[in-house]
N, C-alpha and C positions, 0 to 999 in steps of 0.2 A: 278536436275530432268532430265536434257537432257541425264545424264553422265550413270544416269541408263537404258533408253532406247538403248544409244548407247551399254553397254555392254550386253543389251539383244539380242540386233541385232547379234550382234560377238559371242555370244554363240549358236545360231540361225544358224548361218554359217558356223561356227567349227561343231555342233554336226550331220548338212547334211554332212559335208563333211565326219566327219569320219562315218557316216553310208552309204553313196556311194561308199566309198573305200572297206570296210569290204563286200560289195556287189560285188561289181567286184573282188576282192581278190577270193571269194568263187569260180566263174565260171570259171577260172583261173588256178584252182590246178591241180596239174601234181595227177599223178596215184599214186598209193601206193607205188606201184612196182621202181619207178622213186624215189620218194621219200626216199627212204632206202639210197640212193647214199647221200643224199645233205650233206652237209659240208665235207665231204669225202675227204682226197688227196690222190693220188698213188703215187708210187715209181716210175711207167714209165709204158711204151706201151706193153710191156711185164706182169706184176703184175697180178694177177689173179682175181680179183675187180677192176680191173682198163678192163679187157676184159668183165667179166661179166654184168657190168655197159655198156659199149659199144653194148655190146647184146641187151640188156632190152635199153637203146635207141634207135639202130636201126629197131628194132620190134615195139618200141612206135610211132614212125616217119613215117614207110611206112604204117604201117596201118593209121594215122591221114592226110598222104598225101591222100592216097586211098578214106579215105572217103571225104575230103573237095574237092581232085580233081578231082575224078576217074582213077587215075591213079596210076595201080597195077607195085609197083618195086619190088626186090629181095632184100630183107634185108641182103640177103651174095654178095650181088658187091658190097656196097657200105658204106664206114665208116659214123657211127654216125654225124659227124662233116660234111661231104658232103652230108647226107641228110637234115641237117640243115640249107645248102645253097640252097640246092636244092627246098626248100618249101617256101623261102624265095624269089629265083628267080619265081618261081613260082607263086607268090603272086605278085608281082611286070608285071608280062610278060600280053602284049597286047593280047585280046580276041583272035585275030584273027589267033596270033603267035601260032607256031604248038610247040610243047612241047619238041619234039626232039631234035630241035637244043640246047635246054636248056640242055638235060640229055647227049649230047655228049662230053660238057668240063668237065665233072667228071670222071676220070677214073677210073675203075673199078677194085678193093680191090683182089677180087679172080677169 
């Protein structure tokens, strides 16, 4: 008798979990536009989907920095990959810290 409650329980706590997950997964999803990239590999820095990709990130990025930070960059200074840090330091940096000092060790692409 016990051995049935207990797998009631375990099923109970498996079937929240996976509906908490499948819920947070949902909020989560990258764009369309991002998504055409995934499982994707290039040839190199050069490859013409391997730059196109890099576009539609860096446009995906300063616009999601702008909105959570207010704070508008140029999507042509700054590779994909450094605005990646960039949002990240960002997210990390004390209230009071001025933003600057954060966007001056990223050099700037063009």
């Amino acid at each position: 008798m016990k051995s049935k409650w207990v797998l009631a329980i375990l099923f109970v706590i498996l079937w929240s979990g996976i509906t908490a997950s499948s819920s947070i997964a949902k909020e989560v999803s990258l764009p369309t536009r991002m998504a055409a990239y995934d499982g994707k590999t290039f040839t190199g820095f050069q490859d013409t989907e391997y730059l196109s990709y890099d576009q539609a990130l860096r446009k995906y990025l300063v616009k999601r920095i702008d909105q959570r930070f207010g704070i508008a960059l140029d999507p042509e200074k700054y590779s994909g990959f450094d605005l990646l840090e960039i949002e990240a330091l960002l997210k990390c940096k004390k209230s009071n810290e001025p933003f600057d000092v954060l966007l001056k060790m990223f050099p700037k692409n063009r």
